[in-house]
PDB file of N, CA, C and O in Angstrom:
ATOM      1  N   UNK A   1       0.836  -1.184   0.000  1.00  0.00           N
ATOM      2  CA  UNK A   1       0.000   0.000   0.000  1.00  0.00           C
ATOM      3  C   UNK A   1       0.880   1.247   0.000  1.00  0.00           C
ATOM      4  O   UNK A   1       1.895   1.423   0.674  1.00  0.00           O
ATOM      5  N   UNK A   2       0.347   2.033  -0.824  1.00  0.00           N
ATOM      6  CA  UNK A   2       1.222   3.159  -0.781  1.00  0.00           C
ATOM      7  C   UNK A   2       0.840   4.564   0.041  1.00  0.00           C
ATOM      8  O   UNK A   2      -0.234   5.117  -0.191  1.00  0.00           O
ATOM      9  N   UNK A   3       1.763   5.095   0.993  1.00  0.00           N
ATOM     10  CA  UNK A   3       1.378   6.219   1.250  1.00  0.00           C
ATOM     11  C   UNK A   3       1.249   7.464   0.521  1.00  0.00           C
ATOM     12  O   UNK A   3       1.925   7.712  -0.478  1.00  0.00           O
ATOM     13  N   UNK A   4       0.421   8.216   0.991  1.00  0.00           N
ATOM     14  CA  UNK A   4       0.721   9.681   0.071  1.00  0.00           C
ATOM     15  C   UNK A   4       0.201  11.115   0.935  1.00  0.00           C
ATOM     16  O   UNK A   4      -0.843  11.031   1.582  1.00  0.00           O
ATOM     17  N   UNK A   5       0.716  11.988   0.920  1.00  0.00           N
ATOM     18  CA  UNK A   5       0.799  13.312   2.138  1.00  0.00           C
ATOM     19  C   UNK A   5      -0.541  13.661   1.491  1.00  0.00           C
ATOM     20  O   UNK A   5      -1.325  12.934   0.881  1.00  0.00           O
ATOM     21  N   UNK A   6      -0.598  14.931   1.778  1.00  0.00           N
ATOM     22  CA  UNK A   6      -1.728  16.099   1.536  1.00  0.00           C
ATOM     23  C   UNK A   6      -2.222  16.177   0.029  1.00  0.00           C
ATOM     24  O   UNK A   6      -3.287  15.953  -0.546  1.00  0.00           O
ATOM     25  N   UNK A   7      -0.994  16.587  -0.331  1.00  0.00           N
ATOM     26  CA  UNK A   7      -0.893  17.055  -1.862  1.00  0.00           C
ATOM     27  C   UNK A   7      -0.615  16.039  -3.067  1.00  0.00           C
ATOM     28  O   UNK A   7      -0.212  16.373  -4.181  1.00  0.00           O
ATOM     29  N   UNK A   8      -0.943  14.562  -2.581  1.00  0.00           N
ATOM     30  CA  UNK A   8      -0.842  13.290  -2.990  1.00  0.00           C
ATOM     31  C   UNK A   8       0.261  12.704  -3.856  1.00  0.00           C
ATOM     32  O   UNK A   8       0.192  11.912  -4.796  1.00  0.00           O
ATOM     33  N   UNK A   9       1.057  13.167  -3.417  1.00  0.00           N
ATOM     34  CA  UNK A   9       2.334  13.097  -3.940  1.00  0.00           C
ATOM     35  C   UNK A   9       3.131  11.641  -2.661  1.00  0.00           C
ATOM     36  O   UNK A   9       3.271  11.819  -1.451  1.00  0.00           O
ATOM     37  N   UNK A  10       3.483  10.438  -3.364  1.00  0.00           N
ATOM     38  CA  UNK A  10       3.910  10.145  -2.380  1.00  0.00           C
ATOM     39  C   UNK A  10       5.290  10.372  -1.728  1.00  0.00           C
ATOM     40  O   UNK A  10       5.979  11.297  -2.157  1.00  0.00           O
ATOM     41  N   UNK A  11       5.771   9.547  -0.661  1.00  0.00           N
ATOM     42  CA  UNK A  11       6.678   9.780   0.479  1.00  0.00           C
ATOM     43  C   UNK A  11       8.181   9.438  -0.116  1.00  0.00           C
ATOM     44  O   UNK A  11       9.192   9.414   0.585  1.00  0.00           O
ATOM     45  N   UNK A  12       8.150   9.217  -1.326  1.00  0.00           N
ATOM     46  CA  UNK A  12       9.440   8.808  -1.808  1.00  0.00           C
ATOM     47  C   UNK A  12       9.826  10.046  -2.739  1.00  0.00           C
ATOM     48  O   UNK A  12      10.909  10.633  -2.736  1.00  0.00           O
ATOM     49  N   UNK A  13       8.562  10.359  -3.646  1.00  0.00           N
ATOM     50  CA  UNK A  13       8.300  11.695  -4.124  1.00  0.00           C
ATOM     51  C   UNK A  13       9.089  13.187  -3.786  1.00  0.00           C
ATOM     52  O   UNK A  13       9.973  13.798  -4.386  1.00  0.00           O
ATOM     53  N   UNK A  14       8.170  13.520  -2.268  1.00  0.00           N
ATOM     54  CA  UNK A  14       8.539  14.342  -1.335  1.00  0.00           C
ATOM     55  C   UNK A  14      10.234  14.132  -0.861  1.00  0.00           C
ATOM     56  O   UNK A  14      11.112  14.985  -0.987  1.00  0.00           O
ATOM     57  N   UNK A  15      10.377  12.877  -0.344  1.00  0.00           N
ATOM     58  CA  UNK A  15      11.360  12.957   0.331  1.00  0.00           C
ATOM     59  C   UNK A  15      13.065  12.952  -1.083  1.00  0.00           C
ATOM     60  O   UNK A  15      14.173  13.285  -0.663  1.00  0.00           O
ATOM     61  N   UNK A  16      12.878  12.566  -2.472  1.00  0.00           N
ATOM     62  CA  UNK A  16      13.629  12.884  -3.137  1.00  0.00           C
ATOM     63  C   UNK A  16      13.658  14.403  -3.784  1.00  0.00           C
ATOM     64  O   UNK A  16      14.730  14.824  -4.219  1.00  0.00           O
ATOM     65  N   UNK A  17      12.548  15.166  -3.838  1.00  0.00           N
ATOM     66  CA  UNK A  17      12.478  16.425  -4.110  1.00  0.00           C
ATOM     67  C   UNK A  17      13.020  17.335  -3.015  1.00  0.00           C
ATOM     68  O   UNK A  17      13.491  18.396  -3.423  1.00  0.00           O
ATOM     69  N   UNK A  18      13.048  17.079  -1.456  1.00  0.00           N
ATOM     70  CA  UNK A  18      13.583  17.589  -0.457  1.00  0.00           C
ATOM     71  C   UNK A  18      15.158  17.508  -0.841  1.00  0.00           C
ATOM     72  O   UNK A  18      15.831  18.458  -1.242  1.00  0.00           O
ATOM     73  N   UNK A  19      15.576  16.268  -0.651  1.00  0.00           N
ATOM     74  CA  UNK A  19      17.368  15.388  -0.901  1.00  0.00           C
ATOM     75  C   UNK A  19      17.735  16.435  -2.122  1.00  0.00           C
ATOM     76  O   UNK A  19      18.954  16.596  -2.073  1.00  0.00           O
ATOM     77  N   UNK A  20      17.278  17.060  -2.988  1.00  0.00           N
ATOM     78  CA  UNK A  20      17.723  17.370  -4.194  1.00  0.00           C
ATOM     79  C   UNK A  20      17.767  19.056  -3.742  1.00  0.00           C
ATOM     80  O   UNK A  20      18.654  19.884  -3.949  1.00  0.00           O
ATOM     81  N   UNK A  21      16.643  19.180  -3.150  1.00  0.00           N
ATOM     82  CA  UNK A  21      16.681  20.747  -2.657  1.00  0.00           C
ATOM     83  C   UNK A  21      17.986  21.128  -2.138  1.00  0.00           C
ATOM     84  O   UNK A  21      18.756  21.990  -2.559  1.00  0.00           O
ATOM     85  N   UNK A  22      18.095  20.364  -1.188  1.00  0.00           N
ATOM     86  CA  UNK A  22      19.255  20.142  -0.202  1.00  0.00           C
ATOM     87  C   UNK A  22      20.600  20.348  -0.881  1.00  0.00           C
ATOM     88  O   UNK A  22      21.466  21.201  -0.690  1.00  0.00           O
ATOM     89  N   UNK A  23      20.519  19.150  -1.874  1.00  0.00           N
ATOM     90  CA  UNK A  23      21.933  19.343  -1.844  1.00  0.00           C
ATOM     91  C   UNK A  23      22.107  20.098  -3.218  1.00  0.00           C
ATOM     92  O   UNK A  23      23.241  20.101  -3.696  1.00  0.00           O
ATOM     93  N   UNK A  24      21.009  20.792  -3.957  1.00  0.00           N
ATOM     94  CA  UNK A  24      21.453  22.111  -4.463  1.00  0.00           C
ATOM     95  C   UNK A  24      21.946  23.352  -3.573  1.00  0.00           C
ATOM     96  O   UNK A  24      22.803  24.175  -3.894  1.00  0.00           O
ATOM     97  N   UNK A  25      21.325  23.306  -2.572  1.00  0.00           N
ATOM     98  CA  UNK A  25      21.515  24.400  -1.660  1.00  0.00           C
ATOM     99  C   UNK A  25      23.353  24.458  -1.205  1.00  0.00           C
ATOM    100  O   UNK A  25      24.152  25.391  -1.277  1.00  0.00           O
ATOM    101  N   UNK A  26      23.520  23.067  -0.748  1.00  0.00           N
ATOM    102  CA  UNK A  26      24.790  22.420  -0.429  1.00  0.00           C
ATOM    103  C   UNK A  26      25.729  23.045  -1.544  1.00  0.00           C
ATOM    104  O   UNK A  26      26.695  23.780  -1.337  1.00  0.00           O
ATOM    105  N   UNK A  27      25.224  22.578  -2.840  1.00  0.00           N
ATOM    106  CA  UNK A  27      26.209  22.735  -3.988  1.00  0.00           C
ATOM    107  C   UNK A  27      27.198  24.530  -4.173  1.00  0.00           C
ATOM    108  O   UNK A  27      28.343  24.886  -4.452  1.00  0.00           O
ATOM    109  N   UNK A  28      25.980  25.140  -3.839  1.00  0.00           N
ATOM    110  CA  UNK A  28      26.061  26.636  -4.211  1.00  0.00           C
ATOM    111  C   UNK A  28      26.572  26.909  -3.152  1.00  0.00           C
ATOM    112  O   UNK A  28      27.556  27.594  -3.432  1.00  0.00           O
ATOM    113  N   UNK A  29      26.465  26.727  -1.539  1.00  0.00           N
ATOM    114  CA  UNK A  29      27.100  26.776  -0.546  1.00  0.00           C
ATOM    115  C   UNK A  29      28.462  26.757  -0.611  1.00  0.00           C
ATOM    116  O   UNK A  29      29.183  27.683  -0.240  1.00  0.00           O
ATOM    117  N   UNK A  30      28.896  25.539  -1.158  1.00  0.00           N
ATOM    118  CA  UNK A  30      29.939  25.111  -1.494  1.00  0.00           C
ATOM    119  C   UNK A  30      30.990  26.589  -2.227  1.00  0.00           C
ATOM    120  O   UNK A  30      31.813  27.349  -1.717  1.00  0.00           O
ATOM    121  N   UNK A  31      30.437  26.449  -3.585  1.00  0.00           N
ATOM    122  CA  UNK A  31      30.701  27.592  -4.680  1.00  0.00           C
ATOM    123  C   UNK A  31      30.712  28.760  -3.683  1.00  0.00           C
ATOM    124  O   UNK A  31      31.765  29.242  -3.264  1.00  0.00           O
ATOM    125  N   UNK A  32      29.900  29.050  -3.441  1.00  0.00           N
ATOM    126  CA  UNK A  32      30.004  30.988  -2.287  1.00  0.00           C
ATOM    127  C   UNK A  32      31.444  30.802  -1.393  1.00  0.00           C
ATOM    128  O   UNK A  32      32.286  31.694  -1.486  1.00  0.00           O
ATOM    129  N   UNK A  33      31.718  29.564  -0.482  1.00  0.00           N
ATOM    130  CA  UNK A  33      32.565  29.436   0.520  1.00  0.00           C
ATOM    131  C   UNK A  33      34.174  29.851  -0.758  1.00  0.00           C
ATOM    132  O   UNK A  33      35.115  30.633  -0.627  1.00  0.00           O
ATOM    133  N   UNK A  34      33.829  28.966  -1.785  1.00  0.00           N
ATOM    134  CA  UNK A  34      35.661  28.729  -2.478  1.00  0.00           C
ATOM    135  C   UNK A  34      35.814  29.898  -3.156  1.00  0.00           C
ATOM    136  O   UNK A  34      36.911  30.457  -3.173  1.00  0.00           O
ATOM    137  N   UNK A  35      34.835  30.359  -3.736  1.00  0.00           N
ATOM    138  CA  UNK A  35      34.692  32.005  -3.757  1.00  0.00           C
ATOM    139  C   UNK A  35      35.052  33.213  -3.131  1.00  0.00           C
ATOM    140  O   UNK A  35      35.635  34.212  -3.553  1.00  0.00           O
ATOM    141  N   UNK A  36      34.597  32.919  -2.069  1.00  0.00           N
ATOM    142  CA  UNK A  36      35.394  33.558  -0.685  1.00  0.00           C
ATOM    143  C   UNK A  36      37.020  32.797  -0.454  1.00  0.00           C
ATOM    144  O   UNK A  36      37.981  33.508  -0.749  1.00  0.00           O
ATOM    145  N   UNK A  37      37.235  31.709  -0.058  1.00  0.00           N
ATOM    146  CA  UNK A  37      38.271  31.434  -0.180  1.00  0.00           C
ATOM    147  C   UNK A  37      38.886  32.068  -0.906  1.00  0.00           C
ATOM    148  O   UNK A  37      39.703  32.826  -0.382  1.00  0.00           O
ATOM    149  N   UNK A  38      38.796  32.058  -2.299  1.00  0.00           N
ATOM    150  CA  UNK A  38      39.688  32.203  -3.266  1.00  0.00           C
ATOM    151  C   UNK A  38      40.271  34.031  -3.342  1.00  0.00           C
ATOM    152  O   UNK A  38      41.428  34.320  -3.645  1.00  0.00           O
ATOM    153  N   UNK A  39      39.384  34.893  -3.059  1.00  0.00           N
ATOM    154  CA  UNK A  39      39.058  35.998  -2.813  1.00  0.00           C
ATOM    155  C   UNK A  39      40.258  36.454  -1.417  1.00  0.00           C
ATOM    156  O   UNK A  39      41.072  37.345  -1.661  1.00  0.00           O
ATOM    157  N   UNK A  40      40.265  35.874  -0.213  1.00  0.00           N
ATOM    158  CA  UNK A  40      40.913  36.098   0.587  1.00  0.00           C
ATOM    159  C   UNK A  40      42.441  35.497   0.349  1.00  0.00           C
ATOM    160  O   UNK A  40      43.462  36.106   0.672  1.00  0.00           O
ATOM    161  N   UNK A  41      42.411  34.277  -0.234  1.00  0.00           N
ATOM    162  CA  UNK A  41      43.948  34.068  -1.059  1.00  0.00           C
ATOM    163  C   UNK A  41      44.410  34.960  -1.755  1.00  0.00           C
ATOM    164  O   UNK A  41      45.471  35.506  -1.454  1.00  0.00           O
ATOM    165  N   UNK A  42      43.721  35.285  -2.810  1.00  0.00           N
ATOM    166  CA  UNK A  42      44.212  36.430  -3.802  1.00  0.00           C
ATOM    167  C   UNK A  42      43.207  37.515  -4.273  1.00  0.00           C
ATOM    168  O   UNK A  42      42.256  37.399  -5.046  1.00  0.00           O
ATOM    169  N   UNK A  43      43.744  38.774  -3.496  1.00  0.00           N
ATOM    170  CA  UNK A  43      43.103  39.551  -3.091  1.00  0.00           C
ATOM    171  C   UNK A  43      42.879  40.713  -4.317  1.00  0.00           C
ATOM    172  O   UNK A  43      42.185  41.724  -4.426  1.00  0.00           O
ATOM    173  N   UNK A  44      43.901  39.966  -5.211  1.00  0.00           N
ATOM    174  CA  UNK A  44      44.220  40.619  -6.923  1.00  0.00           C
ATOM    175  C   UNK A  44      43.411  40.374  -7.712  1.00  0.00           C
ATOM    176  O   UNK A  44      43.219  40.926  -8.796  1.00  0.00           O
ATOM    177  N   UNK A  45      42.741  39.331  -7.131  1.00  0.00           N
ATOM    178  CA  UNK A  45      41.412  38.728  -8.485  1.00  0.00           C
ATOM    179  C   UNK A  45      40.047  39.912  -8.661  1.00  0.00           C
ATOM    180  O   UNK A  45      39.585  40.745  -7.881  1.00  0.00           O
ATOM    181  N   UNK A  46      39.750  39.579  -9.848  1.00  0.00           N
ATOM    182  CA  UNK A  46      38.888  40.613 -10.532  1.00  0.00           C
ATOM    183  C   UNK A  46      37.630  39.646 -10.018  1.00  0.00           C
ATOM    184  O   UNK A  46      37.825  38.442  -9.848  1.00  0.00           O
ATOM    185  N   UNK A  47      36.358  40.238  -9.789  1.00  0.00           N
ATOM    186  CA  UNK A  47      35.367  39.345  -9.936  1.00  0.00           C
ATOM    187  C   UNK A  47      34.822  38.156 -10.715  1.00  0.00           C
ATOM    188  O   UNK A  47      34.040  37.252 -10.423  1.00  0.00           O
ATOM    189  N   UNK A  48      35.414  38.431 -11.658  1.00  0.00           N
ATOM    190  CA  UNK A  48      35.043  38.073 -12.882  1.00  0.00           C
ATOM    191  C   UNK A  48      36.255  36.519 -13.281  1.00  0.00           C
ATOM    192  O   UNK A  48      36.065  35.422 -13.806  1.00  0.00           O
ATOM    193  N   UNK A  49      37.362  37.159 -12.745  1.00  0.00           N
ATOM    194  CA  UNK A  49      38.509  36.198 -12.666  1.00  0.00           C
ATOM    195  C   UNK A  49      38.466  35.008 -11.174  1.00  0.00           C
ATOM    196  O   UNK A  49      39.195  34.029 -11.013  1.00  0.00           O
ATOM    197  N   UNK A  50      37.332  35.529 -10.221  1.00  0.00           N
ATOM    198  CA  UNK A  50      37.110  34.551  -9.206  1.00  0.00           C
ATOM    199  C   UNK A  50      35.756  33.671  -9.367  1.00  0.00           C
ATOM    200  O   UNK A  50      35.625  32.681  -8.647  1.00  0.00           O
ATOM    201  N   UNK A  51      34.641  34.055 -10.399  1.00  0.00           N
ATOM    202  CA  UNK A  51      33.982  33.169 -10.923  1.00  0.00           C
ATOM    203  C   UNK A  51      34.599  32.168 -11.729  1.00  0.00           C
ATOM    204  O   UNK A  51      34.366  30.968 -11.580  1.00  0.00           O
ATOM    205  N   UNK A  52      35.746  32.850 -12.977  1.00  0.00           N
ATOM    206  CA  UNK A  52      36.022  31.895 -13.602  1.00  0.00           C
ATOM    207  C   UNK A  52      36.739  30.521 -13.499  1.00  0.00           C
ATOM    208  O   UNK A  52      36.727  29.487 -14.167  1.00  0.00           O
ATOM    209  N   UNK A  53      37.663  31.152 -11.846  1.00  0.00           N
ATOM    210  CA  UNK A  53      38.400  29.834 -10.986  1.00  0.00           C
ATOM    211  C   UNK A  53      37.495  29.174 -10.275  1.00  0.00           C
ATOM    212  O   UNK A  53      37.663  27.968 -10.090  1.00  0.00           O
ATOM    213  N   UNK A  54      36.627  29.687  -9.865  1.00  0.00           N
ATOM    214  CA  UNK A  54      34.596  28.604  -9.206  1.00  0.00           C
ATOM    215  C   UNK A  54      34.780  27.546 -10.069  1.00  0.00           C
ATOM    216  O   UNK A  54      35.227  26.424  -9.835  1.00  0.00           O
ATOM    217  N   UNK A  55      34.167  28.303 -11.655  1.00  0.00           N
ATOM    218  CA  UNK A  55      33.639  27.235 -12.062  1.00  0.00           C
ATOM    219  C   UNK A  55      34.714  26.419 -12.366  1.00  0.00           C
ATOM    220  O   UNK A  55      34.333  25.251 -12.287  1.00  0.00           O
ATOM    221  N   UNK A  56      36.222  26.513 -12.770  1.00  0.00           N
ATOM    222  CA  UNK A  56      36.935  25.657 -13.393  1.00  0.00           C
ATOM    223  C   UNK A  56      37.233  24.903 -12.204  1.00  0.00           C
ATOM    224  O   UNK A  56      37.568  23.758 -12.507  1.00  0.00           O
ATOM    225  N   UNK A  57      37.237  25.196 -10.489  1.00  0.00           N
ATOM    226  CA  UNK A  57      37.437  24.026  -9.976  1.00  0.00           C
ATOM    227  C   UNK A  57      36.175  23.197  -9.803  1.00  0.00           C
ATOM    228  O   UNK A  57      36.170  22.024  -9.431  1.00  0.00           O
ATOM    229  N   UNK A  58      35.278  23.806 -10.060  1.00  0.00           N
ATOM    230  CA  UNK A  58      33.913  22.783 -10.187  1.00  0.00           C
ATOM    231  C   UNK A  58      34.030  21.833 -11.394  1.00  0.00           C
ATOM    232  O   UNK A  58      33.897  20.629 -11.176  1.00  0.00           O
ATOM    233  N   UNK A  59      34.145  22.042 -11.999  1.00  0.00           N
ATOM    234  CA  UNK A  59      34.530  21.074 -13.258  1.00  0.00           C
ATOM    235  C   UNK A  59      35.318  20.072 -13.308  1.00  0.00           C
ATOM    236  O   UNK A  59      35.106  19.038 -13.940  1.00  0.00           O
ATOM    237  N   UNK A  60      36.223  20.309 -12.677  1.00  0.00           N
ATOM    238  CA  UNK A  60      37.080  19.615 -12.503  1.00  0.00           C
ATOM    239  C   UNK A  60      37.349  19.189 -11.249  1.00  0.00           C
ATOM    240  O   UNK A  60      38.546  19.195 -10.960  1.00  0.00           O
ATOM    241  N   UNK A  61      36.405  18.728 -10.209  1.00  0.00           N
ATOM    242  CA  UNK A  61      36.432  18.481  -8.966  1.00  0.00           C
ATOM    243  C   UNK A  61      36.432  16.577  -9.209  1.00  0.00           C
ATOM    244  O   UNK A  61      36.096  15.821 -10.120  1.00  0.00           O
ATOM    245  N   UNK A  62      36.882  16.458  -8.132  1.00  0.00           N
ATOM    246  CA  UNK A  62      36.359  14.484  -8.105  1.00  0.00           C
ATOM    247  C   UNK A  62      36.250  13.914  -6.807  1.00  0.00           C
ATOM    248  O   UNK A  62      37.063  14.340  -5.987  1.00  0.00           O
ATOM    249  N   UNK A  63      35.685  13.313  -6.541  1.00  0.00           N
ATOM    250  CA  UNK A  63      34.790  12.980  -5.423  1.00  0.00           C
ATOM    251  C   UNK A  63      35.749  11.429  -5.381  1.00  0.00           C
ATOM    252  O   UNK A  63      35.482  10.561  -4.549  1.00  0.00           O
TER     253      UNK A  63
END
């Protein structure tokens, strides 16, 4: 039998749309902190030159 909340969506539903919220939130968290990092390392970087080191260590990250 399957459960389902209010909005009849069930509990596996909800609870993977939460997990995903999350760890978008996590993701960008992430990005703002190395941003800052990167910013207080080198205090020479242009804005524009501390997005572009974001994303290239995002890209190239490995778990």
């Amino acid at each position: 039998m399957e459960s389902t909340d209010i909005n009849g969506k069930d509990d596996f539903a909800v609870n993977s749309e939460r997990k995903l919220s999350e760890a978008l939130k996590l993701y960008f968290l992430a990005r703002e902190l190395k941003a800052i990092g990167l910013k207080m390392v080198n205090p020479h970087l242009t804005e524009q030159q501390v997005k572009e080191k974001v994303k290239e260590i995002f890209l190239n990250a490995r778990s």
